[in-house]
C-alpha positions in Angstrom: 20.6 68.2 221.1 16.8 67.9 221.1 14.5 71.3 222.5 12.1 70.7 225.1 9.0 72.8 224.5 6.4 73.9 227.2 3.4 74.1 225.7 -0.3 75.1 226.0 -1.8 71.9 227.5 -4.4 70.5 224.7 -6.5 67.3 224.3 -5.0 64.4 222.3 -5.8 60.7 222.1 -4.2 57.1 221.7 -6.9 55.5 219.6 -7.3 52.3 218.2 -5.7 52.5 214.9 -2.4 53.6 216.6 -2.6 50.7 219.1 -3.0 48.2 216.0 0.3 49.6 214.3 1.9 49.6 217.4 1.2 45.8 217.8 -1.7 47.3 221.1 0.0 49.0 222.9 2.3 52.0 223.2 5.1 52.4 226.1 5.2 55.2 228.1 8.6 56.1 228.3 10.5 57.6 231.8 12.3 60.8 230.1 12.6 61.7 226.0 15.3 60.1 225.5 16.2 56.1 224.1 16.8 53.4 226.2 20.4 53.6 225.8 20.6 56.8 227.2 18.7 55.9 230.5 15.2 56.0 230.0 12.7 53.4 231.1 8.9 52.1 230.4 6.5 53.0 233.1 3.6 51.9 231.9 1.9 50.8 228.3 -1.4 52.2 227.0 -3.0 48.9 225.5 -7.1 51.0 225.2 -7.7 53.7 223.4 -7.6 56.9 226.1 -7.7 60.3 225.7 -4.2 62.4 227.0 -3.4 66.0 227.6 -0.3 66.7 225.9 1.6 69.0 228.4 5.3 69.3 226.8 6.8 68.3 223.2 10.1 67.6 222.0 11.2 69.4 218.6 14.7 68.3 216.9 17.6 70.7 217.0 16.1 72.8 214.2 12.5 73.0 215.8 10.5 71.6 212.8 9.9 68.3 214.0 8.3 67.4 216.9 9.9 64.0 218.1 8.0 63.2 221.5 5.2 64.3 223.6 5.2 64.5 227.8 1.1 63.8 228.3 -0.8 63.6 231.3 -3.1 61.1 231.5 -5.7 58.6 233.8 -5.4 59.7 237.6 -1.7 61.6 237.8 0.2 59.4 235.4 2.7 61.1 233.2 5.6 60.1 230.6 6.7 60.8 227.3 5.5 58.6 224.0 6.7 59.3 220.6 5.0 61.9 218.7 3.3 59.2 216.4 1.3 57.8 218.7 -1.0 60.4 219.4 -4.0 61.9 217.1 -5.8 65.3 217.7 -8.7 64.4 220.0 
């Protein structure tokens, strides 16, 4: 079981270095979870933008942080692995 983390909201970015590994773009996932397990794309993020990371997602022995909920453009939220993101 993964811990879900409140945090301190801070800035964070997608930039374009992370869109070319990720082939340009990275999903934006419903929940922080897999696929398998029920959760969906809402959106992809296919420009560089800048996020505020508003939860995180640590493994089960909180030294890893796995995914990040951000908020981001006009009221749009969801969850995108940890490795897409960059201090801002």
């Amino acid at each position: 079981m993964n811990i879900i983390e409140i945090v301190k909201p801070y800035r964070a970015s997608i930039n374009d270095e992370i869109l070319y590994k990720c082939n340009g773009s990275v999903r934006i996932w419903s929940e922080p979870k897999p696929s398998f397990d029920g959760a969906i794309v809402v959106d992809e993020i296919t420009t560089p933008i800048n996020v505020t990371v508003l939860e995180v997602q640590k493994n089960t022995d909180d030294s890893l942080i796995l995914r990040a909920k951000i908020h981001y453009g006009e009221g749009h939220e969801g969850w995108v692995p940890c490795l897409a993101l960059t201090d801002s």
